[in-house]
C-alpha positions, 0 to 999 in steps of 0.5 A, spaced: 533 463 530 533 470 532 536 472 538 534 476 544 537 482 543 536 482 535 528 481 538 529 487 542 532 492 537 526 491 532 521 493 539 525 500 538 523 504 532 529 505 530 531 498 529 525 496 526 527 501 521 534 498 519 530 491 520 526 493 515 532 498 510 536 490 510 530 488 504 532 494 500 538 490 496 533 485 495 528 490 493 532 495 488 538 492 488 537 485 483 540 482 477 533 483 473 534 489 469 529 495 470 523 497 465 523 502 461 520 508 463 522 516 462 524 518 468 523 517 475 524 523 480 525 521 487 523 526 491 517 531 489 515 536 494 506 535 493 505 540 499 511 542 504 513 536 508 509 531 504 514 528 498 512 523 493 517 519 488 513 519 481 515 514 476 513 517 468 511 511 463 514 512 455 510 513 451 504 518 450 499 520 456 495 521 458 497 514 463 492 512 468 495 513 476 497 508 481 499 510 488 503 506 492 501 506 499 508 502 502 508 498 508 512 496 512 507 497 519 506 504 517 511 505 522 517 504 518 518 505 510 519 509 504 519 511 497 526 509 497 525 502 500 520 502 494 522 505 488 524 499 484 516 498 485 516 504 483 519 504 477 516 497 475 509 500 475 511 506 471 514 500 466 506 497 466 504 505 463 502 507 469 503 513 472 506 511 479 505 515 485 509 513 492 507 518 497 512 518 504 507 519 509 509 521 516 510 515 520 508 512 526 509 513 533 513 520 532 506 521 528 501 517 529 494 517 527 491 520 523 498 524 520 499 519 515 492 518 512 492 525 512 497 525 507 496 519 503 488 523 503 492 530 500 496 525 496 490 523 493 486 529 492 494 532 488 494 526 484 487 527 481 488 534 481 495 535 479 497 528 475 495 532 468 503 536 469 506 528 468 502 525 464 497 522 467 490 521 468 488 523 474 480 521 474 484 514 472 486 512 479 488 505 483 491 505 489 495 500 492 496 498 499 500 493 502 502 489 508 499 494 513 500 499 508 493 495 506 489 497 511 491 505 510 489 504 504 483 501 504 481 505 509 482 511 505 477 508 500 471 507 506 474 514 509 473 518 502 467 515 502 463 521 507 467 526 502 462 528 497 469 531 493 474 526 494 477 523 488 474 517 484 478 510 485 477 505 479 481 500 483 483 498 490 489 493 490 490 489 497 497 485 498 498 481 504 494 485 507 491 485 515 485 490 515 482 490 522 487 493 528 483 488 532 485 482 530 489 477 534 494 477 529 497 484 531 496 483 539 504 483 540 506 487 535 509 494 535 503 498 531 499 496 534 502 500 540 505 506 536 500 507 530 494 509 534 497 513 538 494 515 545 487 514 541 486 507 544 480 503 542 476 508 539 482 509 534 483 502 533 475 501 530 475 507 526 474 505 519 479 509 516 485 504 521 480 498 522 476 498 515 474 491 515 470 492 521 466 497 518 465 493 511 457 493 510 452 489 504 450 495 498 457 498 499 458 502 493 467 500 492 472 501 486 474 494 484 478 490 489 483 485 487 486 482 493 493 478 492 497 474 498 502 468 497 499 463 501 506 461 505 506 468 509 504 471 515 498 475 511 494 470 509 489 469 515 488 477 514 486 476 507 482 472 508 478 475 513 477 481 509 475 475 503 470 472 508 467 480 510 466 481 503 463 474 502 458 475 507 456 482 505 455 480 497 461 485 495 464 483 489 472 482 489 477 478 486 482 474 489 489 471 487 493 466 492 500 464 490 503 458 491 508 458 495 510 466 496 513 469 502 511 476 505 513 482 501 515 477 495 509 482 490 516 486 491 522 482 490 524 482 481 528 475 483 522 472 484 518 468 478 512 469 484 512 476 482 513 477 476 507 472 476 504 476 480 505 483 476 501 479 470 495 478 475 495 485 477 496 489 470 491 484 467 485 485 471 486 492 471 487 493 464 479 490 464 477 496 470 481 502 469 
């Protein structure tokens, strides 16, 4: 059980951070051995101050691009934390994109979704010197790296020359910064920074509220494990698209943890992989 002490460490950002660092070994540093890609490049400057590990696939191009927005909290995270998903994207043939967007609270809203839009817009422009596709894009988001994600592609929609999506994938996501589920935490004190309410039901940081029936969305492929604590924002997002008629695709894994679609040991990821390159060979 966790002490007292241990719980006010993590309500700082600094000990929020090194919780979130204690995962890296069980992320990146497993037995299982990593694919086969080209190459990968850690730190690729996309405009001053915005860096991206990108991951090249082998063989020949062009590769449809996937962008990888990290959790955990849009408060702490990095494309380190991430680069063995990085690496495993790159090794389905896609090329693989994890921008480190500005966190919260030394920037909150809308510092890192004004990056994962540049990132965007420089994948759709600039993936042909890698390789890639750029009119062939996915965009992955989880934990609440999902709600960013999602609320790229509701944002995006008011933009008449925003990059086309062929694909959003939620994992264990929680898309309403109005949900019960995130009173007591600490995103939802730091990432809307002094906006308050108005902030908090912006559809590009709450897009569930703003889902709507005749929306005209990418694919969206939702995947949760159904033993952690992102089920119930899930499955609000599933009821919201139910109500609206909007198509999607869900899979529930028995038995899988939070962050488990990033932990190689697990036979539930691997799992998961299969599920996700499979449905967007038929989408992308």
């Amino acid at each position: 059980m966790m002490s007292e002490a241990s719980r006010e460490r993590i309500r700082t950002p600094e000990g929020w951070r090194a919780a979130a660092a204690m995962y890296d070994s069980y992320r990146n540093e497993t037995s299982v051995p990593l694919p086969g890609i080209a190459s990968y490049h850690p730190a690729v400057e996309l405009r001053p101050g915005l860096t991206a590990a990108i991951a090249v696939p082998e063989g020949e191009g062009p590769f449809p691009v996937f962008v990888i927005t990290h959790g955990p909290g849009l408060t702490a995270g990095s494309s380190h934390l991430y680069r063995r998903l990085t690496m495993d994207v790159a090794g389905n043939g896609y090329l693989a994109i994890t921008p480190d967007f500005r966190l919260a609270p030394e920037h909150p809203f809308p510092a890192g979704y004004d990056d994962m839009r540049f990132a965007l817009g420089w994948a759709r422009d600039r993936a042909a010197e890698w390789g890639g596709d750029g009119a062939r894009i996915v965009l992955w988001g989880d934990a609440l790296g999902a709600s960013l994600a999602l609320g790229l592609v509701l944002g995006m929609r008011d933009e008449p020359d925003a990059p086309a999506l062929k694909a959003f994938v939620g994992v264990e996501g929680v898309y309403d910064f109005t949900s019960p589920m995130l009173a007591n935490g600490s995103s939802i004190k730091w990432y809307p920074g002094d906006g308050g309410e108005s902030v908090l039901r912006d559809k590009r940081v709450s897009p569930l509220l703003h889902i709507e029936k005749g929306m005209q969305l990418p694919h969206l492929l939702l995947i949760t494990g159904n033993a952690n604590y992102g089920v119930p924002g899930t499955l609000d997002l599933v009821r919201k698209l139910q109500d609206s008629d909007l198509p999607f695709e869900l899979h529930a894994l028995p038995g899988m943890p939070h962050d488990f679609m990033t932990f190689p040991e697990l036979d539930g990821m691997r799992h998961g992989h299969r599920l996700l390159f499979e449905s967007l060979a038929r989408t992308v």
